[in-house]
Every structure is written in C-alpha cells, then in structure tokens.
KOLLO-536091 format. One record per residue (C-alpha): residue number from 1; residue in one letter; z, y, x. Coordinates in pm, whole numbers, plus 50000, padded with zeros to 5 digits. Layout:
N
ATOM, NUM, a, Z, Y, X
...
END
This chain:
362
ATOM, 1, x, 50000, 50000, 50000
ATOM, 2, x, 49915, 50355, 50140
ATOM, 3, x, 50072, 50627, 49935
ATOM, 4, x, 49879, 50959, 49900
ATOM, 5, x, 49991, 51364, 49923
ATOM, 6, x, 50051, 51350, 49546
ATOM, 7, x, 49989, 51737, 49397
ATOM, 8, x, 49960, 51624, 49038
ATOM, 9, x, 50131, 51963, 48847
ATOM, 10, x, 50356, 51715, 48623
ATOM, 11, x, 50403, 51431, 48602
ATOM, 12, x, 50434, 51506, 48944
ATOM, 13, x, 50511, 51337, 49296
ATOM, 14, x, 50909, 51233, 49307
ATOM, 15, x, 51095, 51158, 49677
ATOM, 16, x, 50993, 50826, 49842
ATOM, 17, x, 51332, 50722, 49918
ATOM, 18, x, 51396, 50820, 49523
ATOM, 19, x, 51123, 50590, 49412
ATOM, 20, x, 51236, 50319, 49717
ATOM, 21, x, 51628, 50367, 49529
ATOM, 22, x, 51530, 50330, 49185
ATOM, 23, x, 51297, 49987, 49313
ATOM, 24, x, 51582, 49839, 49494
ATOM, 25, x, 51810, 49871, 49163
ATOM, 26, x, 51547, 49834, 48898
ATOM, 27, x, 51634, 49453, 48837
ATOM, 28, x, 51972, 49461, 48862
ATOM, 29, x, 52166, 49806, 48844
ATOM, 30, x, 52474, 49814, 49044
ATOM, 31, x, 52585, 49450, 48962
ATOM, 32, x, 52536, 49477, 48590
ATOM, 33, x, 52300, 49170, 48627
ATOM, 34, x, 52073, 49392, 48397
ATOM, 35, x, 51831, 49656, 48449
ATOM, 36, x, 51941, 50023, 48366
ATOM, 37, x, 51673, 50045, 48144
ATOM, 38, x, 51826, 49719, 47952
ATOM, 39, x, 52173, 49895, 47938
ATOM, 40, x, 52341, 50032, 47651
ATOM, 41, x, 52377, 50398, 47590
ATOM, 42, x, 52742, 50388, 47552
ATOM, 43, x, 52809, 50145, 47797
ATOM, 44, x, 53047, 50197, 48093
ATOM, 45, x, 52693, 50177, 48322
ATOM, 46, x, 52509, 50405, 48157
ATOM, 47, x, 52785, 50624, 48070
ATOM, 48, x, 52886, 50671, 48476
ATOM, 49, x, 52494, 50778, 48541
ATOM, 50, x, 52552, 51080, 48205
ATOM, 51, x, 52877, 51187, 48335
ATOM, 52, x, 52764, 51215, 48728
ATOM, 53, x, 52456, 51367, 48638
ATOM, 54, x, 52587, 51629, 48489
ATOM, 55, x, 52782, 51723, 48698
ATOM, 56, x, 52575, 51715, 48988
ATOM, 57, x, 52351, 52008, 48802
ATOM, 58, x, 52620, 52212, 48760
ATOM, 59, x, 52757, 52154, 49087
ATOM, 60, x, 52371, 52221, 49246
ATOM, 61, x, 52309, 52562, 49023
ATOM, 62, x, 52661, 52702, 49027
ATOM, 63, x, 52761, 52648, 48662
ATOM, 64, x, 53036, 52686, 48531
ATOM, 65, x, 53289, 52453, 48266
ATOM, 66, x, 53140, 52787, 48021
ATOM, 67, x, 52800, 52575, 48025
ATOM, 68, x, 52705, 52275, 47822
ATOM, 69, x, 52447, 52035, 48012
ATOM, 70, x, 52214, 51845, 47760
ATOM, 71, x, 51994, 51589, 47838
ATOM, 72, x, 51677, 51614, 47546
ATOM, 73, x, 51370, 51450, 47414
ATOM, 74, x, 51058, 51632, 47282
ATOM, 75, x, 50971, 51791, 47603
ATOM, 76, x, 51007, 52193, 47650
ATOM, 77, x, 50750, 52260, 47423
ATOM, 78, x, 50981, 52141, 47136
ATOM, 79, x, 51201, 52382, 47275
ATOM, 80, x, 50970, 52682, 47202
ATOM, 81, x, 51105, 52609, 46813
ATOM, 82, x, 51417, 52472, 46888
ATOM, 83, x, 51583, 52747, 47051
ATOM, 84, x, 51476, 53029, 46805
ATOM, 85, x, 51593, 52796, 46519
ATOM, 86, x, 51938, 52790, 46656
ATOM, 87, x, 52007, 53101, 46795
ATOM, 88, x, 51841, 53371, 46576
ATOM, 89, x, 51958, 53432, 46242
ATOM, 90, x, 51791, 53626, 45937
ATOM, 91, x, 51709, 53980, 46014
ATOM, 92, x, 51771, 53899, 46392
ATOM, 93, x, 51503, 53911, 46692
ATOM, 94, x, 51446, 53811, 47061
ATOM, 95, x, 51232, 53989, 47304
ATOM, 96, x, 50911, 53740, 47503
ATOM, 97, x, 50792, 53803, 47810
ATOM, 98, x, 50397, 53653, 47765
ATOM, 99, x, 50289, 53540, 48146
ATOM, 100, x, 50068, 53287, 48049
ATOM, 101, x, 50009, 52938, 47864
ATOM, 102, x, 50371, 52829, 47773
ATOM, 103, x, 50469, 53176, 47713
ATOM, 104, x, 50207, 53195, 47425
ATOM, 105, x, 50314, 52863, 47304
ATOM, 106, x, 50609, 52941, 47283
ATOM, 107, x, 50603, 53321, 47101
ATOM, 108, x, 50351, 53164, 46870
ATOM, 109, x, 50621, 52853, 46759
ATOM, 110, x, 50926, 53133, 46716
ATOM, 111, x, 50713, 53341, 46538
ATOM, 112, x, 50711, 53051, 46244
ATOM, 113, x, 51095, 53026, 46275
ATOM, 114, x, 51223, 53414, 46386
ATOM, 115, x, 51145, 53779, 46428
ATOM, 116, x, 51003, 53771, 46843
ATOM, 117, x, 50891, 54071, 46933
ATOM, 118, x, 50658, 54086, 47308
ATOM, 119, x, 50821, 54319, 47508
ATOM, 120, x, 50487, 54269, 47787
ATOM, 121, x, 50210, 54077, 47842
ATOM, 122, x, 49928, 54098, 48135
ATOM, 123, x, 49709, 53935, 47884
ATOM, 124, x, 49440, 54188, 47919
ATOM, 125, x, 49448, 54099, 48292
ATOM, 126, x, 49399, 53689, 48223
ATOM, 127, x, 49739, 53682, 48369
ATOM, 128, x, 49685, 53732, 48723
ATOM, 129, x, 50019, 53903, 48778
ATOM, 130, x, 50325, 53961, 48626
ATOM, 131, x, 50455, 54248, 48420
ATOM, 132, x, 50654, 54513, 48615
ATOM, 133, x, 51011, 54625, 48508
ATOM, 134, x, 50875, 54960, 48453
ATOM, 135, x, 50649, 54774, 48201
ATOM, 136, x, 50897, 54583, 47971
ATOM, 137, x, 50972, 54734, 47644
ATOM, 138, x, 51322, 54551, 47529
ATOM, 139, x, 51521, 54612, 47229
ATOM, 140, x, 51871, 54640, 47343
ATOM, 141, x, 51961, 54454, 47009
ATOM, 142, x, 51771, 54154, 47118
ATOM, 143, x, 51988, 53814, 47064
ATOM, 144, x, 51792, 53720, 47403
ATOM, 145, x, 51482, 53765, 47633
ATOM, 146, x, 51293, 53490, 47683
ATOM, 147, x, 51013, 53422, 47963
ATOM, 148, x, 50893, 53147, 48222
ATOM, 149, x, 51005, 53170, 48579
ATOM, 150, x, 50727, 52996, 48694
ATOM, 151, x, 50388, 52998, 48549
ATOM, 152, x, 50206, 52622, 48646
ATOM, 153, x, 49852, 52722, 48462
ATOM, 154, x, 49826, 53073, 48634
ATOM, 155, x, 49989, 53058, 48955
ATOM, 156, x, 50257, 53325, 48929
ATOM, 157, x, 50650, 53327, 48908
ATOM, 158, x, 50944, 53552, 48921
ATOM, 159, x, 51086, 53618, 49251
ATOM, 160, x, 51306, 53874, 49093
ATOM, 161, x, 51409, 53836, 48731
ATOM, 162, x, 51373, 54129, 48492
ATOM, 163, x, 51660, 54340, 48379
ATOM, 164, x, 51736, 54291, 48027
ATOM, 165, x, 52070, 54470, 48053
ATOM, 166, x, 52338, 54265, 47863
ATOM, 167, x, 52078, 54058, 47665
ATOM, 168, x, 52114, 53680, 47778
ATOM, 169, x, 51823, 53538, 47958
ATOM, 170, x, 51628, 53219, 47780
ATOM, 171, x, 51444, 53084, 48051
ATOM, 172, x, 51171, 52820, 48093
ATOM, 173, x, 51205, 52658, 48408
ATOM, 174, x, 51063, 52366, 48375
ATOM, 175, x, 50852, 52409, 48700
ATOM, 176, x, 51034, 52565, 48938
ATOM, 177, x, 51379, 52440, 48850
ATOM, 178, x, 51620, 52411, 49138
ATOM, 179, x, 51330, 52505, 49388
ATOM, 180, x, 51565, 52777, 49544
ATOM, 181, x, 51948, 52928, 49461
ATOM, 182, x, 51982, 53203, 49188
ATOM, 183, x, 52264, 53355, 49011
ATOM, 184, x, 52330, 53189, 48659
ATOM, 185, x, 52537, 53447, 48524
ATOM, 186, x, 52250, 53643, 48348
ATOM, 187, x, 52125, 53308, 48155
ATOM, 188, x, 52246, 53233, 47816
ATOM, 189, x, 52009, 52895, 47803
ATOM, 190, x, 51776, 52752, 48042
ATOM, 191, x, 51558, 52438, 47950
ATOM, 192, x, 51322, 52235, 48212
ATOM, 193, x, 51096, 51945, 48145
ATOM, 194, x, 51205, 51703, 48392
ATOM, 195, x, 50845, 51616, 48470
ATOM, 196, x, 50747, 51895, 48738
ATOM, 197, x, 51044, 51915, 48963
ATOM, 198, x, 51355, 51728, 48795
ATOM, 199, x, 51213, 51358, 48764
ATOM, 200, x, 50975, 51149, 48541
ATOM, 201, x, 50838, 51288, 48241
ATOM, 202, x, 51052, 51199, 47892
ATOM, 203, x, 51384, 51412, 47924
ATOM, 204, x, 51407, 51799, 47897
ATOM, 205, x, 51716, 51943, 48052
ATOM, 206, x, 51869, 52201, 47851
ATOM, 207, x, 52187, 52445, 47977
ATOM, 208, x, 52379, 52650, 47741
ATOM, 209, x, 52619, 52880, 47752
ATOM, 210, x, 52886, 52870, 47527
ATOM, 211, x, 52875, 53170, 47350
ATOM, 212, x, 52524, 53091, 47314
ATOM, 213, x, 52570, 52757, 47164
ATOM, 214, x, 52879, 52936, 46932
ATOM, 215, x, 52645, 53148, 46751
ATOM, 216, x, 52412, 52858, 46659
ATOM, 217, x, 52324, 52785, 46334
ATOM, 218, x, 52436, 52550, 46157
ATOM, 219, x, 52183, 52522, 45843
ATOM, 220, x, 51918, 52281, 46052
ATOM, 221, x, 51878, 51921, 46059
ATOM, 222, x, 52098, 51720, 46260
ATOM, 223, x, 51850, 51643, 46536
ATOM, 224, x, 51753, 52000, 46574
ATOM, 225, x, 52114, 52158, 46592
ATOM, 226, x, 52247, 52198, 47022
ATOM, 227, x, 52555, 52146, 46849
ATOM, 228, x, 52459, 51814, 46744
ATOM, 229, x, 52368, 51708, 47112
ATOM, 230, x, 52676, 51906, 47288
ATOM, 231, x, 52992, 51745, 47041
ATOM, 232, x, 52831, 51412, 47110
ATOM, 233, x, 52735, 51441, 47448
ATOM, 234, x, 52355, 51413, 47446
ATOM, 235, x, 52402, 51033, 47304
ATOM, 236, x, 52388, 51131, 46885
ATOM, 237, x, 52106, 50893, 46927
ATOM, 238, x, 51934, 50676, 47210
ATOM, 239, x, 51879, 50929, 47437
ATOM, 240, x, 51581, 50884, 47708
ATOM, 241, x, 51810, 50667, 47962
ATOM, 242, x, 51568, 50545, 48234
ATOM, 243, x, 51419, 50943, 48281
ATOM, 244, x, 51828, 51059, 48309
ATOM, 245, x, 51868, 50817, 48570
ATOM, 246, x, 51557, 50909, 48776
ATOM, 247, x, 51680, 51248, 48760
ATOM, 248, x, 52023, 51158, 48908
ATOM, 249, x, 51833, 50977, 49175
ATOM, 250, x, 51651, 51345, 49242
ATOM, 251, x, 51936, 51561, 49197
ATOM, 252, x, 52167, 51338, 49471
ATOM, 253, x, 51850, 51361, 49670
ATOM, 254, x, 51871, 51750, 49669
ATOM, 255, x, 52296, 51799, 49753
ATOM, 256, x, 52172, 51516, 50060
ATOM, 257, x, 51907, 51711, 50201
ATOM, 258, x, 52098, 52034, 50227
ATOM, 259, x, 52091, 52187, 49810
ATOM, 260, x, 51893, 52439, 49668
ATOM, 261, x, 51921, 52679, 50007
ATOM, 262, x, 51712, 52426, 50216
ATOM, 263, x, 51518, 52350, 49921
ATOM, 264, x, 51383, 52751, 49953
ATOM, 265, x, 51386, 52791, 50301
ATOM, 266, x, 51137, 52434, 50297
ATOM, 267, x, 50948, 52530, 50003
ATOM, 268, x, 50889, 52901, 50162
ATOM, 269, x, 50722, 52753, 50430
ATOM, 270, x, 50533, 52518, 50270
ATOM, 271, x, 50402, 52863, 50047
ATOM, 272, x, 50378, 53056, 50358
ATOM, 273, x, 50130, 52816, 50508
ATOM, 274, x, 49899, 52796, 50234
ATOM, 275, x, 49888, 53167, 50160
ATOM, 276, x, 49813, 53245, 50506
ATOM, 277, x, 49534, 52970, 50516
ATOM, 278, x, 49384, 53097, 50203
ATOM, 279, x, 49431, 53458, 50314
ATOM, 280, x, 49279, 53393, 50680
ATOM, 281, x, 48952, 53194, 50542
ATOM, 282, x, 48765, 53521, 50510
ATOM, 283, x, 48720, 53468, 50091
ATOM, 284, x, 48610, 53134, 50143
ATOM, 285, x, 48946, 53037, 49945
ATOM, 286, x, 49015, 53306, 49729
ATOM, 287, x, 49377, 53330, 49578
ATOM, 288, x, 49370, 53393, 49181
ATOM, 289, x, 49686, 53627, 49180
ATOM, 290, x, 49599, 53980, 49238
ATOM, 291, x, 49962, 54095, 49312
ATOM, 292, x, 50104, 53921, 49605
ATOM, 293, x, 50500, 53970, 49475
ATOM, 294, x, 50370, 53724, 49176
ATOM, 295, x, 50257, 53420, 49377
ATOM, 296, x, 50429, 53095, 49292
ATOM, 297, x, 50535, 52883, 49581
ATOM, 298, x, 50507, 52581, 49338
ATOM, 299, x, 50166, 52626, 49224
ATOM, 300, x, 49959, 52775, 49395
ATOM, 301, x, 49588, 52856, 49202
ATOM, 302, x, 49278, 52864, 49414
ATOM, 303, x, 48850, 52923, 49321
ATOM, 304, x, 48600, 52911, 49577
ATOM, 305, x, 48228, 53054, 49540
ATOM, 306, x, 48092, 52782, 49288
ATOM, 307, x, 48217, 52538, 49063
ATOM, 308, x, 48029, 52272, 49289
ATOM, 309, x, 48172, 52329, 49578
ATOM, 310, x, 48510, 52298, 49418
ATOM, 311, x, 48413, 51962, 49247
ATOM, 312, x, 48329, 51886, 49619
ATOM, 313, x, 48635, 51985, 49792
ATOM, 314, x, 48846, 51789, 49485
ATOM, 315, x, 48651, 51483, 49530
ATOM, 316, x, 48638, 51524, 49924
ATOM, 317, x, 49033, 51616, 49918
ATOM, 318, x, 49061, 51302, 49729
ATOM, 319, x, 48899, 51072, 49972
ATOM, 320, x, 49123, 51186, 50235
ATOM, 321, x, 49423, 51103, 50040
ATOM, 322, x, 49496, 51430, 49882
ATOM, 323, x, 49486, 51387, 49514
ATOM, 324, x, 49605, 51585, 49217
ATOM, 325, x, 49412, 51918, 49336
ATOM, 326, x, 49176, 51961, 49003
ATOM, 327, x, 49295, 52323, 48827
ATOM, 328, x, 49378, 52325, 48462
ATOM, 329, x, 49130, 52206, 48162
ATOM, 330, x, 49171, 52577, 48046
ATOM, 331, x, 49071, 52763, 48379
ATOM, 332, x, 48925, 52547, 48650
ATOM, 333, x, 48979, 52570, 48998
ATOM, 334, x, 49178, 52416, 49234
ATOM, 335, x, 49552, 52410, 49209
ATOM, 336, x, 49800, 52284, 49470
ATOM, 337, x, 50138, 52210, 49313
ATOM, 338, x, 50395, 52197, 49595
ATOM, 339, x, 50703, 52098, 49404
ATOM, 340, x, 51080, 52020, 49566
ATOM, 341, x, 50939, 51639, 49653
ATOM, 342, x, 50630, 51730, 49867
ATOM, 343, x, 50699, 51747, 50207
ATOM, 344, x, 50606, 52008, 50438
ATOM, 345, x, 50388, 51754, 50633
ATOM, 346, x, 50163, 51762, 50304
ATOM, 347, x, 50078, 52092, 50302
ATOM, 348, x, 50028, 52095, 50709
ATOM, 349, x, 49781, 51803, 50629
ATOM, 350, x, 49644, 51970, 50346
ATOM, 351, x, 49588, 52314, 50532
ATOM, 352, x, 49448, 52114, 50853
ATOM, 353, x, 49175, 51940, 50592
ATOM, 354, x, 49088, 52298, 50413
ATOM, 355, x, 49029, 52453, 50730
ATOM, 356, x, 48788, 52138, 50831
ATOM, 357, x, 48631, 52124, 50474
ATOM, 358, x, 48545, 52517, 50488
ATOM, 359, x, 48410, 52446, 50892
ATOM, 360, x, 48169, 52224, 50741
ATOM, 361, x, 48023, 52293, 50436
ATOM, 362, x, 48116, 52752, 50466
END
C-alpha cells in the first residue's frame, strides 16, 4: 500500500498514526472483545470515549465549565436552522456576515425560521475578500452575529474576528476548527462538521455557552431543542459513536504534538510556502483572493490561464500522488486544502511538483 498527499476539502485526510490507532483497536476496543462500533451507547466503553472527549476540547480551546460540548448529527448545514430555531424568539433578530457558500446557506435557512438581517456581504465581488470592520452594519440589539471563520469554497478566512461589541459570536468553524489558538470568550456557540479538520464525516461538534443555551426555546421538537442534547448528554438517542471516537483519536493527537500553538506555527508555514510559490510563479498560478489579509491557510484557491491546463495539472498532480486538488463544482479551479493532518512535507512536495509542472508545460 502507498498512501498519497490527501487534499480532499472534507472528508478530508486524518493523521496516519490516527488511522494506524483506530486499525489496531477496530476489532477489539480496549479489551471489550467487541468493536467500538459494536458497543453500546451507554455502556461503560463508550461512555469513557464521551466523557474524555469532551473534555479534551475544552481543555484544547480554553473552555470553560460555562460551555456545554455536544456531539450532533445532521452535519453543520442542519445547524444553519437549528441554531436560529433555538435562540431567536418572535420579534427577535441576528446579524450574518455573507462570505460565501455556507454563509448563504445558512442566512437563507434562518430566514424561514427568524428575522436575520446581513450586516455585509462581498457578494458583488464573487467573494474574493472579506468584509472590513469599517464595512459591517450591526444592530446592537442583535441576539448574535453569525459568520464562517473559514470559507472552504472561496479561499478566505478571518485572521481577526469582527467586533460585534457585546453581541455573542455564532461561528461556523467547521474548517478551520482548532487550526490555531483564539480567545473563546466572545463566542456564544460555535458548531464544526467534524469532516474537514475534527475527524470522519457523521458528527457535528457544537459548543454552547450557557446563557446561550438558557435562552433557548423550548416550543421545538425534541430532536431540535440543544436542551434536549445538553440534559442528556448528547446520548437522547444513538448518537454517531464510531465518528466521536475518531475524533478523540484526533483531538489526543493534537495535545501530543504540541496543541493548537504548534498546530499555527505548522500550518503558517505550510500557508507561507504555497503563497510564496504561487506569488513567485510570475501569474502562472494566480491566487483567487484579491486581499492578502483574507487568505485561508486551510484552503487555499488557485486558476491558472485555461481550464485545460488545470484539468492537466489535476490529473498530472494526481499521477504523482497528489490527489484531492480539483476546485469546487460551483467555481472550478484548483484548491489545495491543507488541514491540521497534512504534513508540512506535503506541501514541500506539492510546491517542488508545481514549480516542475509550470517548468514544463509555462
């Protein structure tokens, strides 16, 4: 078996000795003479892997016993309803930052639910950069402000997060979650599909403040209520136990390998690299964010001079053992996702086979 640079955008490429873990235990977990995947929900085995999990992301992103940890089905995207139902009542609002794809999905499902006002959008720019500060128009009387730290379709995240005052932060971070240390004070929920930078796709982590999750309502179906899922501990019903267990595999992985400050000081050069690289080709790879302070250092979005020669360098990039580089269905391209999991060989490899690609066939 030869494995390959994996730069699928999600599901994604997961740490070797993760996958090599989760192999060695697969049959029998820990002596249970069963596999996890076999085990009861509310058994003492499964149980151990909840408990340890959670704490391990509070202990990674520096939450506090004020936050609730959830483990979720339905992906994010069921979260773009989810979280309006619950949190804004009649004749209340929440301010959207609109950066792209999920941020469109996700003001669109609230609008069916709740009052959400867009407080900026670079729309009219097909998203190549992010809104400035000077830009946002918030309503002070927002229940929260909700936008995507990392944008996976578009190339572009938040380096610094907008000020919202003393509105809570909802925040979509299901690509760029734990890829470097930030302050969780301002967030009253943050929710990440696992799939991109947490684990295996089929669990959605959501983290909720409690005076967020207080002021929930309590007029939805059982399933649908974060109450529901917090007083019984994400286990109301089966919840998705292999994907939970992955993720505890990834988050150990992270504290071992030096936490979320190594994590940014790797992924930063791993960014650096290919920025420079595209930057030094002379337009041969051409960067599709127009402000630098809004490139993503998870995905990073690339065009060339004709679609052929990017169906060329996918298909070449492939046969070298670089796979995963095709761009998005809705805007083409190349895109290099560079998540917590890819090593910084990859993208010295990757950078080494651009520059050799672009020597042959500029």
């Amino acid at each position: 078996m030869s494995r390959v640079y994996n730069f699928n955008p999600g599901p994604s490429t997961l740490p070797l000795e993760v996958l090599e873990e989760v192999k060695a235990e697969f049959i029998d977990f820990k002596g249970s003479g069963m596999s996890i995947i076999e085990s009861s929900h509310r058994g003492k085995e499964f149980d151990a892997v909840l408990q340890e999990t959670k704490a391990l992301v509070k202990k990674l992103g520096g939450f506090g016993e004020d936050y609730s940890v959830l483990f979720l089905g339905g992906g994010a995207s069921l979260q773009f309803a989810m979280i309006p139902m619950n949190l804004l009542k009649p004749g209340e609002s929440a301010d959207f930052i609109n950066t792209g794809t999920w941020a469109t999905n996700a003001i669109k499902q609230a609008k069916i639910v709740a009052a959400a006002k867009v407080a900026a959008s670079t729309e009219s720019e097909d998203f190549t950069r992010l809104p400035r500060q000077d830009e946002l128009v918030l309503d002070p009387k927002a229940v929260y402000l909700h936008f995507v730290s990392n944008n996976t379709i578009r190339g572009t995240q938040f380096h610094t997060f907008p000020a919202a005052g003393k509105v809570p932060y909802v925040c979509d971070m299901s690509s760029d979650m734990f890829w470097a240390p930030f302050d969780p004070a301002p967030f009253g929920l943050i929710f990440a599909g696992a799939q991109k930078n947490l684990g295996p796709a089929g669990v959605t982590l959501v983290i909720i403040r409690k005076d967020m999750l207080d002021r929930c309502r309590d007029d939805l179906p059982a399933m649908l209520k974060f109450k529901t899922h917090a007083d019984k501990d994400s286990c109301y019903n089966t919840p998705p136990v292999f994907p939970i267990y992955v993720m505890n595999k990834v988050l150990h992985w992270l504290e071992k390998n030096g936490g979320l400050a190594s994590m940014r000081e790797t992924n930063m050069k791993k960014g650096t690299l290919l920025y420079s690289t595209i930057d030094g080709s002379g337009g041969y790879f051409r960067g599709t964010v127009k402000d630098p302070e809004s490139r993503s250092f998870m995905n990073v979005t690339i065009r060339m001079g004709s679609e052929d020669l990017e169906k060329k360098f996918i298909a070449d990039a492939a046969a070298a053992g670089f796979k995963g580089l095709k761009g998005h269905r809705s805007v083409g391209g190349i895109r290099v996702s560079m998540y917590n999991a890819m090593p910084l060989a990859g993208i010295e490899k990757l950078v080494a086979f651009m520059k050799e690609f672009q020597k042959k066939n500029g």
